[in-house]
C-alpha positions as CSV (number, residue, x, y, z in Angstrom):
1,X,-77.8,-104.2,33.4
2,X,-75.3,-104.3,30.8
3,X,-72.9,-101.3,30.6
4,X,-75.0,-99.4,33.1
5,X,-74.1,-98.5,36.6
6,X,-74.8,-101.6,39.2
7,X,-76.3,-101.1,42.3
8,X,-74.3,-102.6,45.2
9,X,-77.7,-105.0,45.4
10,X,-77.1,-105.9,41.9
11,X,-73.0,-106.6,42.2
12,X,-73.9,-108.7,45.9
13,X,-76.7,-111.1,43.9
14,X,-74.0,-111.8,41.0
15,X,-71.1,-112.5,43.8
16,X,-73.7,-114.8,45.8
17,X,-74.2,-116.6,42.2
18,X,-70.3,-117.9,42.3
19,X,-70.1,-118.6,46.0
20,X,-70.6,-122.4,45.5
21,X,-67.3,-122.6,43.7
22,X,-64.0,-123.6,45.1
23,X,-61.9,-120.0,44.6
24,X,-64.5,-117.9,43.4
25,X,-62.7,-114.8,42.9
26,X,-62.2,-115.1,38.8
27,X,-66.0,-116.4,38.7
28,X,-67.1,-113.4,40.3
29,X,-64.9,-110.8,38.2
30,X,-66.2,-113.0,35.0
31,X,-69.8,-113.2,36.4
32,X,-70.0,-108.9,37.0
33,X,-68.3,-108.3,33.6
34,X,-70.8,-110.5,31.7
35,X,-73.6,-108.6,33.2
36,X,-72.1,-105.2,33.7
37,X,-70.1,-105.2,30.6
38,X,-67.2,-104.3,33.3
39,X,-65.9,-104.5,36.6
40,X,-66.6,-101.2,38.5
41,X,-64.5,-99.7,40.9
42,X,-66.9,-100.2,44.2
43,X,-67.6,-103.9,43.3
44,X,-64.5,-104.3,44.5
45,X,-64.8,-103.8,48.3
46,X,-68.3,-105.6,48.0
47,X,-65.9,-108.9,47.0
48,X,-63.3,-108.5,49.2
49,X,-66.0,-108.1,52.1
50,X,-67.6,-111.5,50.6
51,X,-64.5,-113.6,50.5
52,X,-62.5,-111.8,53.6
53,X,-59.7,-110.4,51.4
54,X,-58.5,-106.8,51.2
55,X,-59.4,-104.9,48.7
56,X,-55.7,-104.2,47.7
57,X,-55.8,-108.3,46.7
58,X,-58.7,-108.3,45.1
59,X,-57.7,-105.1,43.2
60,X,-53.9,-107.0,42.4
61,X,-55.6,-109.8,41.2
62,X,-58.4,-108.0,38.9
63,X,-55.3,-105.8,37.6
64,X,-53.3,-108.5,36.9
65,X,-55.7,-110.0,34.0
66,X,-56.1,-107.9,31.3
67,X,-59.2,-109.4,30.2
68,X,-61.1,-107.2,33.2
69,X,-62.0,-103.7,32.5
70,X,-62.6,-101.0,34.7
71,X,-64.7,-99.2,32.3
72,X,-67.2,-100.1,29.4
73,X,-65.7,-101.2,26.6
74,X,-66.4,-100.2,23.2
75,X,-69.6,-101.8,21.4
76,X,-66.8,-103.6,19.3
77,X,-63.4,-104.4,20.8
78,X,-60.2,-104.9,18.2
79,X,-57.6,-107.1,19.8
80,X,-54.7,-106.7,18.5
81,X,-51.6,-109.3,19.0
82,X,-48.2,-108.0,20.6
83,X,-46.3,-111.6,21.2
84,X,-43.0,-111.9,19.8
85,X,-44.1,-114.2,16.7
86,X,-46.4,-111.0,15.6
87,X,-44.2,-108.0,16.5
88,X,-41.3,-109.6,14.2
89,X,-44.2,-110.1,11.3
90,X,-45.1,-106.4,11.3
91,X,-47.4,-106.3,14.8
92,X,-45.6,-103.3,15.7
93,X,-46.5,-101.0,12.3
94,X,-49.6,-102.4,12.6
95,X,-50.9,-101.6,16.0
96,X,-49.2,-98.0,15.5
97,X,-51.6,-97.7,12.3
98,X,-54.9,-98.8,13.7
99,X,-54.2,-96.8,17.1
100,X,-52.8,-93.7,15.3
101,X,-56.0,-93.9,12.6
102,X,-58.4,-94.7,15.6
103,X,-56.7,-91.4,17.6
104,X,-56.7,-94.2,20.8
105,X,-54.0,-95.6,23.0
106,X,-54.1,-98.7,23.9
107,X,-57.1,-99.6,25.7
108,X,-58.7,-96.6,24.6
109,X,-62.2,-96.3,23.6
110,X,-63.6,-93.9,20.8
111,X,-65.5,-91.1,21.8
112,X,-68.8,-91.8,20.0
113,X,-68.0,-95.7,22.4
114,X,-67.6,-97.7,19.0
115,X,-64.2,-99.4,19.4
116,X,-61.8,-100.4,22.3
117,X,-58.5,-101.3,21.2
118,X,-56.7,-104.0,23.4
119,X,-53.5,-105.8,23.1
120,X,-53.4,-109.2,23.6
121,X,-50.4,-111.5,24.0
122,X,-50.7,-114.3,21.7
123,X,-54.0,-115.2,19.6
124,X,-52.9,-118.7,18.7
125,X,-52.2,-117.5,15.0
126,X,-48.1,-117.8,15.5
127,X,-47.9,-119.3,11.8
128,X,-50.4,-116.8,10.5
129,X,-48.6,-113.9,12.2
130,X,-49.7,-110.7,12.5
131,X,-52.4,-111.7,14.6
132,X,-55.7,-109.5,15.5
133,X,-59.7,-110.4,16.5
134,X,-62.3,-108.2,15.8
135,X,-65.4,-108.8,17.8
136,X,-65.3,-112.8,17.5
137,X,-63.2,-112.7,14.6
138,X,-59.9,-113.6,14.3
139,X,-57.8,-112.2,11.4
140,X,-54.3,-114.0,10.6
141,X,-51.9,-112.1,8.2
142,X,-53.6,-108.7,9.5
143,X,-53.0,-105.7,7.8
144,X,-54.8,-102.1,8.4
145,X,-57.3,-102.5,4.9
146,X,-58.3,-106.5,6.7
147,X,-58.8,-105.0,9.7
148,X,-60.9,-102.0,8.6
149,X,-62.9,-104.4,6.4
150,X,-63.6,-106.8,9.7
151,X,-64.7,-103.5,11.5
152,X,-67.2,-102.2,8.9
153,X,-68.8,-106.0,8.7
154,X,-69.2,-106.2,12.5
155,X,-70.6,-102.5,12.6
């Protein structure tokens, strides 16, 4: 099912799956974004139905976690840092390069669906800064040729 269009059937069998836990509503977003590849627009009155929320909460909620897309991402996403321990070690030049050479914004997604670029707001590399993670690889002292190397190796 991944990065395909679920069927209301499918989105009600992965919400059933998290029912069991005690506040199920961040299981469910995780459980429909590991299958889906995102969290679609009408899943969301399918869980607010389930747990007897509205969807306005259930929409605050999803939009309040970065982490949850409302679209497919690209097949490799580039995280870039934007915490204050980055921006003052050249975060700022750098995001503006890789967005600018990428023609994206962030959270944008090539055309061809390659890359998604997302900012992120601290990757644990404070000491290392700039920070950025490349698929499942994090980069400390990032720079635009690091970063382009990390993207041709997970390509």
């Amino acid at each position: 099912m991944r990065h395909s269009d679920p069927t209301a059937d499918d989105i009600t069998t992965l919400i059933e799956t998290q029912m069991h836990l005690e506040g199920p509503l961040l299981p469910i977003f995780h459980a429909i974004q590991d299958a889906c590849g995102f969290v679609p627009e009408s899943a969301l009155p399918l869980i607010a139905g389930r747990l007897n929320l509205t969807v306005a909460e259930v929409h605050g909620v999803m939009s309040f976690y970065h982490d949850f897309r409302k679209t497919p991402a690209g097949k490799l996403v580039v995280r870039i840092c934007r915490a204050e321990a980055c921006q003052s070690m050249g975060g700022s030049a750098l995001s503006a390069a890789v967005l600018d050479k990428l023609g994206l914004d962030w959270g944008g997604t090539t055309a061809d669906g390659a890359v998604t670029v997302e900012a992120v707001y601290c990757l644990g590399l404070c000491a290392c800064a700039p920070a950025a993670m490349v698929g499942d690889t994090l980069i400390a002292r990032a720079n635009v040729p690091r970063l382009e190397r990390a993207m041709e190796g997970a390509a």
